[in-house]
N, C-alpha and C positions, 0 to 999 in steps of 0.2 A: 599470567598475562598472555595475552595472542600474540602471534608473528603475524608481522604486516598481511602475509603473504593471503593467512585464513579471512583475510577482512572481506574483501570481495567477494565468500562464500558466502558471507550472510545477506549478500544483497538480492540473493534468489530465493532464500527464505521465503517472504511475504507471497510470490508465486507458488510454491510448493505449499505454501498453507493456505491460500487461498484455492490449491486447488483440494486440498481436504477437507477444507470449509464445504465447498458446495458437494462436494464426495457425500460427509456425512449428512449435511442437510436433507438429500436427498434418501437417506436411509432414514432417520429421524423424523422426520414431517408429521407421521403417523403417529407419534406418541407426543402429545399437545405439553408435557409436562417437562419432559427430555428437552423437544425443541423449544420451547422457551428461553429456559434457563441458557443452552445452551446457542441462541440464538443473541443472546444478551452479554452472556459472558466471553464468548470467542474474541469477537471484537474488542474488547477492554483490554484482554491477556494479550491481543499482537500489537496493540497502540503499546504497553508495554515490553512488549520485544523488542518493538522497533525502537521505543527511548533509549533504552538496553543497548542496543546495536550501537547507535548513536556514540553510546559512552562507549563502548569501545574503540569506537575511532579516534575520539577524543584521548586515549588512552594513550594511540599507539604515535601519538606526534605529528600526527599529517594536519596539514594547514584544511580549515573549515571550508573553501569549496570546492578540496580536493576529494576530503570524505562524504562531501555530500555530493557531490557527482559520484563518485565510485559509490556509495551505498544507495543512490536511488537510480542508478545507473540502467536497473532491466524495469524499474517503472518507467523510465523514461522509454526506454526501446518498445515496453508492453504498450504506449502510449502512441508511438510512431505507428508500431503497426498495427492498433487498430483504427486508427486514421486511415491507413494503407486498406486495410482488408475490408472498413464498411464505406468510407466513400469513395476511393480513388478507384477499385475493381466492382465489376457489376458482381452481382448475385451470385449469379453461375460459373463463376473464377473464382471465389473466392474459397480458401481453403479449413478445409474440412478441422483441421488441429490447429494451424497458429490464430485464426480469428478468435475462439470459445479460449485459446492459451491466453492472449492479448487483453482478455477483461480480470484474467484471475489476481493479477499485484494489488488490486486495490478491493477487491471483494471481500475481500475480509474486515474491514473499516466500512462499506459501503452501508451499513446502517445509521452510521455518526451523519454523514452525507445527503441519503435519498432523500430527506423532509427536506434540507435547504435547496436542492434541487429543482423543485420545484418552484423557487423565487425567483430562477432563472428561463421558466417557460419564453416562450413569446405570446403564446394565446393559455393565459391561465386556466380556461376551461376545460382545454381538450388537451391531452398527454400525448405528446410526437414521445413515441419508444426510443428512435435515435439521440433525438434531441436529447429526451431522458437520460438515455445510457451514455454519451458526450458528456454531457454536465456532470457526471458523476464521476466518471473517467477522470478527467481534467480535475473534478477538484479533491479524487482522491488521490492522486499525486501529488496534489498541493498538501494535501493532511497530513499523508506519510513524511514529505520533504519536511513541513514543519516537527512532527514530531521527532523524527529523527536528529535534527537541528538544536533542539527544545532538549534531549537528552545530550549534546553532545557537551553542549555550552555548560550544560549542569552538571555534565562527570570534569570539565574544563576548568572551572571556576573552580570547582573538588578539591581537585588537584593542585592546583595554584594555591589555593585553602595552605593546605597541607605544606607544599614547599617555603612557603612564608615562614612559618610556624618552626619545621625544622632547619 
């Protein structure tokens, strides 16, 4: 069982994979067969991490909006600042590392997302990149918060299972 303490490690997770997701992607692209697979599978494996994670908060006794703020705690920050980095600073201020940092929490799920994205255009025709990259942003925070939420209830209920029982 984890100590409280390792719980908040895993909440940078999804950042650090997400920033090897687009790491490999970018080494990958050229072999159609690799990134495929591997374009399809990544994403499923961290929606299961993140259920994963989940239970373990659910494990460690902490009341459900306390682990779900601390586990989605650097989406939410990754989320602030890139709010902060693409509209609030112009172009030419903005920084070199935390903007490209600030997308990577939810890129890793950003497949499950990009098709519904598009339901939230304002002009269906034409694709605004921000607009794009916003709606994705936002509502892969929403996906990971739910997943997470989704595993924690389920390792919760588990357990409760179990203490009934014995």
């Amino acid at each position: 069982m984890f100590k409280k303490i390792y719980l908040p490690i895993f909440s940078f997770a999804p950042l650090i994979f997400g920033y090897l997701h687009n790491w490999m992607i970018s080494y990958i692209i050229n072999i159609p067969i690799i990134f495929f697979i591997y374009w399809y599978v990544f994403p499923v494996l961290m929606a299961l991490f993140w259920f994963w994670v989940g239970g373990k908060f659910a494990q460690s006794n902490v009341k459900i909006f306390i682990s779900v703020l601390l586990g989605n705690l650097v989406g939410i920050i990754s989320l602030l600042v890139y709010f902060w980095q693409y509209f609030l600073i112009s172009d030419s201020n903005r920084n070199i590392t935390l903007a490209p940092l600030s997308l990577m929490f939810s890129s890793t799920i950003s497949i499950f997302i990009a098709r519904l994205a598009y339901l939230f255009q304002p002009n269906k025709n034409v694709i605004d990149s921000l607009s794009m990259l916003s709606t994705i942003q936002i509502m892969g925070l929403m996906l990971m918060i739910i997943i997470f939420t989704i595993g924690y209830y389920y390792k919760k209920r588990k357990i409760n299972s179990v203490n009934k029982i014995g």
